[in-house]
C-alpha positions, 0 to 999 in steps of 0.5 A: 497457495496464495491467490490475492497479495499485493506487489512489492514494487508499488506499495507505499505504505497508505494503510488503506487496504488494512482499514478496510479489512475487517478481519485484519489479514493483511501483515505490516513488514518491512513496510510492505502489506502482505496478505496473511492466507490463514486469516484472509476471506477472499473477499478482494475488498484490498485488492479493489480499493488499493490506490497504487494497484499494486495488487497480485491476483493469480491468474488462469488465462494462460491455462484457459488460452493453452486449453482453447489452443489444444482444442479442449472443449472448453466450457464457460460457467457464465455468472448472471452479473455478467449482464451488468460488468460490461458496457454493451447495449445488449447482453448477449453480445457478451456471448459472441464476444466468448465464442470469439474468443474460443470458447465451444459452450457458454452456459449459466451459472443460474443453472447450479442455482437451481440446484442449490435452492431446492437442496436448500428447501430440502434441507430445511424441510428435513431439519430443524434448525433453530436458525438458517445461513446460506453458503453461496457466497464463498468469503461469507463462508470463510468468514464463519470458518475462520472466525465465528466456527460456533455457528459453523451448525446453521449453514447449510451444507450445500455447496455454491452455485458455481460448483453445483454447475460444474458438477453438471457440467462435467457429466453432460460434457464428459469428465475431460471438458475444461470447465472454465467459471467467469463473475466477478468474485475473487474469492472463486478462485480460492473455493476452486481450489477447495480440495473436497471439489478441486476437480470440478472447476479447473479455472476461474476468471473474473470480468476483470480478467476477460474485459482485458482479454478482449481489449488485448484481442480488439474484439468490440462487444457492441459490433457484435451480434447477440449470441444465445446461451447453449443453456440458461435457466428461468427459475429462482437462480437467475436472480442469486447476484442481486440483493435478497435473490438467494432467499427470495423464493427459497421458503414458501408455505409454513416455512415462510411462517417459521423463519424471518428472512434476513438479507445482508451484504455488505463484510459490516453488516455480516459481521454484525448478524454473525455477532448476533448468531453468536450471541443468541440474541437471533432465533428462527432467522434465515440469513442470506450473506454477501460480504461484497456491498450489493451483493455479486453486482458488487463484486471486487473483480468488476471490470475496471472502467464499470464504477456506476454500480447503479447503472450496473444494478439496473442492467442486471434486474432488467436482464433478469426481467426479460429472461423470466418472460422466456420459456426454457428448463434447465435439466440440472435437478436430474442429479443425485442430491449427494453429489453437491453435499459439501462439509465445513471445517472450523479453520479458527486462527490460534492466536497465542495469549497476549498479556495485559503487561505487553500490551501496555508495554507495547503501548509505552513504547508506541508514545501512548502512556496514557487513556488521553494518549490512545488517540484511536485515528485509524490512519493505521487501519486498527480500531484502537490502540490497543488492537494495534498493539496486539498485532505488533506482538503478533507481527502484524504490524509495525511501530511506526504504523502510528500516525501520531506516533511518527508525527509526536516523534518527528516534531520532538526530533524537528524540535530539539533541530531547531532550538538546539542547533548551534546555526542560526535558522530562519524561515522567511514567508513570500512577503519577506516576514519572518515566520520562524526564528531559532535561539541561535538566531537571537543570539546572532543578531541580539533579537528575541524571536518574538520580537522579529516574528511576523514582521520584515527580516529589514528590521535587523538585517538586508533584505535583497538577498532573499528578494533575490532567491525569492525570484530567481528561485536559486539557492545560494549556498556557503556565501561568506557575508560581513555583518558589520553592525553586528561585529559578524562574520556569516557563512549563508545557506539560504533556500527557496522551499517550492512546495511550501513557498518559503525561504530557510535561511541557515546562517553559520557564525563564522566570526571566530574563525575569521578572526583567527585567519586574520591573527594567523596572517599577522603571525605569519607577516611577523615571522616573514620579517623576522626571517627576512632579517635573519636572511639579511644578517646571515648574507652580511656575516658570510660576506665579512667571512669571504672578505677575511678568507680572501686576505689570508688565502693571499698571505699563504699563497706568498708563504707557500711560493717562498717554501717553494724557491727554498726547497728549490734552493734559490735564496730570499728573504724569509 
């Protein structure tokens, strides 16, 4: 199931989720980005920075509003980060605001992290480890199963806090309550899944989610009054979202001697100590790793309108501060330690071998046919050219990715336009200077370019008409114009560019062609005359013909009447 991708009606192809991708999971077709599942960590680091939002989280709020609406016992597993992703001057009101929404149990998550820490000191106590990773950060993990499995060995088995709570949960509210998880982690949503535990959370939504949730029900926070957990803790957990917070209390006594703690967030920095991991160049280290920078304070499915992530840090520690003042014990270290055992698996992605030969052929064909050519911009979201050429091959990206590439391409293709078009152009600046002028145009007026450039079209010919479309702004097309000193006859096309403030002028030598029509027109008078003439003759002939037809039709009438007296036998001359 895919629970992060992007919408194809909003992307516009920016590449910036790609560049902040570290492991490269988002595909290029079609010139749309989709989010490769096998290779994604979950980390929502896309899905925040898309400038257009054209994201697709996949949601539970209809499940969780279906099952408030059945009267299920409905049951939140609350993260401590909540205290900073909403603007409310108490953090308790958040609570009311939940149960105003219907929820029947409102809990912490700190809880589970209890759990969680003192499985850790037990599983460090019980084994000799040569290094130490904690697995509360679901991406983090994902990170290590997908591309750094060698060190699969130094995670602890333990499953997440979110997880150890549900686990509580569904056996102190019963196996049928609906346990609903809320923070401000995509990658949650992904690890509910998780087939080793996918009954234990049946829903996840983020601060994003139930911010908006709110504002669809008008319910106002800070209208409210603050609300108390059904349950909470005071020990090591409630600190788990800050910085340093999984591993602050986790060792004490000698194995605080034998380990060097080290703290990282940040997909960067994890990157980093995992490559150290793998290379061997670290031992004896416990390594807390978050991928979101500032650990879950900053994670990708914040409300929208929290950006200060400071202010929401200070939010954070000062909830933290006071709710250590308070007396209360969680009764979440009754449970068997086996229950909340969890198994990673290597889910390392096969890639198929590249050739060095498609490589360099792919890179041929990207423009880059030299070391001076592999620019490595980034604009493609890839460190180099080469790794961008892999992915081609791949089917990860596409050609055109290439911002020199297109650039290279389409200045070649406006080049060859301008220097091989048979029309003159001209690009004329808001002073009326020539800025551009092609080969065409030399011929026309019988003028290098280099001569005309950066001074007044005046020189060689009028300048009202681009005074004209200067200030009207309206473009004059197809006007046949007669350049007299230059024995021309022009078709003109002259434009006014808005955006660039400037005048194209694309003039189309038309002189043949009108001294065709004016040969053509002194043909056809000729003909005319000469058929005139033929007319005139022809009428003449025809007349004579009548005038002789009326003679002899006379002269054979009189023969006939005297045939007439004859065969009548009257007498007469004949």
């Amino acid at each position: 199931m895919n629970f992060l991708n992007f919408s194809k009606a909003n992307c516009k192809n920016c590449y910036k989720c790609l560049r902040y991708c570290p492991v490269k999971a988002i595909q290029i077709k079609n010139e749309q980005a989709t989010i490769v599942e096998e290779r994604c960590i979950g980390c929502g680091q896309c899905m925040r920075i898309c400038p257009q939002e054209a994201r697709n989280i996949k949601s539970d709020l209809y499940e969780v509003r279906d099952a408030i609406t059945e009267n299920k016992k409905v049951i939140v597993s609350i993260a401590p980060s909540f205290s900073g992703a909403f603007d409310v001057d108490n953090a308790l009101k958040i609570i009311s605001g939940l149960r105003e929404l219907g929820f029947k149990v409102v809990e912490e998550t700190a809880i589970g992290a209890d759990v969680v820490t003192d499985l850790y000191r037990k599983h460090i106590k019980e084994n000799n480890l040569k290094n130490i990773i904690t697995t509360s950060c679901p991406s983090s993990c994902y990170l290590i199963e997908k591309y750094y499995p060698s060190i699969m060995k130094y995670m602890i088995p333990i499953v997440s806090p979110m997880l150890a709570h549900g686990k509580i949960l569904k056996k102190h509210y019963g196996m049928d309550s609906f346990v609903v998880f809320m923070g401000p982690c995509t990658a949650k949503k992904i690890e509910a899944s998780n087939f080793q535990h996918s009954s234990v959370i049946d829903a996840v939504l983020t601060f994003e989610e139930i911010s908006e949730w709110f504002e669809r029900e008008n319910i106002d926070l800070n209208s409210l009054e603050p609300s108390t957990l059904d349950n909470f803790t005071t020990d090591d957990g409630i600190s788990y979202p800050l910085k340093g917070g999984v591993i602050h209390n986790l060792l004490q006594g000698e194995l605080e001697k034998e380990y060097s703690l080290i703290t990282v967030d940040g997909i960067d920095e994890c990157i980093e100590v995992f490559d150290s991991l793998k290379n061997n160049t670290l031992d004896r280290v416990c390594i807390e790793a978050h991928v979101c920078k500032g650990s879950c304070i900053g994670g990708p499915a914040m409300p929208k309108e929290q950006t200060d992530f400071y202010k929401r840090k200070y939010k954070v520690r000062n909830y933290v501060s006071q709710r250590k003042e308070n007396i209360v014990i969680s009764d979440g270290k009754k449970y068997d330690n086996k229950e909340f055992i969890k198994r990673f698996f290597d889910r390392s992605i096969i890639n198929n071998k590249i050739s060095q030969e498609d490589i360099e052929k792919t890179l041929r064909d990207m423009g880059k046919n030299s070391k001076l050519d592999e620019l490595n911009c980034g604009a493609c979201g890839y460190d180099t050219c080469k790794d961008k050429a892999r992915a081609i091959i791949e089917g990860m990206a596409e050609m055109n990715m290439c911002l020199p590439y297109m650039r290279s391409k389409a200045e070649s293709l406006k080049n060859v336009i301008f220097e091989k078009s048979p029309n003159g152009i001209m690009l004329i600046d808001e002073n009326l200077n020539v800025k551009e002028f092609n080969p065409a145009a030399e011929k026309l007026f019988n003028i290098q370019s280099s001569f005309i450039k950066d001074k007044p079209i005046s020189l060689i010919i009028d300048e009202e008409i681009f005074n004209n479309v200067r200030r009207t702004k309206e473009d004059i097309i197809r006007q046949k114009v007669y350049y007299d000193e230059y024995g021309l006859v022009l078709i003109q096309n002259i434009m006014y560019l808005s955006d660039q403030n400037i005048i194209l002028a694309i003039m189309i030598d038309a002189t043949i062609e009108e001294s065709n029509k004016k040969e053509l027109h002194r043909v056809k008078e000729k003909t005319i005359d000469a058929a005139q003439s033929v007319i005139e003759k022809q009428m003449r002939v025809a007349q004579e013909i009548a005038s002789l037809l009326g003679e002899t039709t006379a002269e054979t009438k009189m023969i006939l009447t005297k045939l007439k007296n004859i065969t009548n036998g009257e007498m007469g001359d004949f």
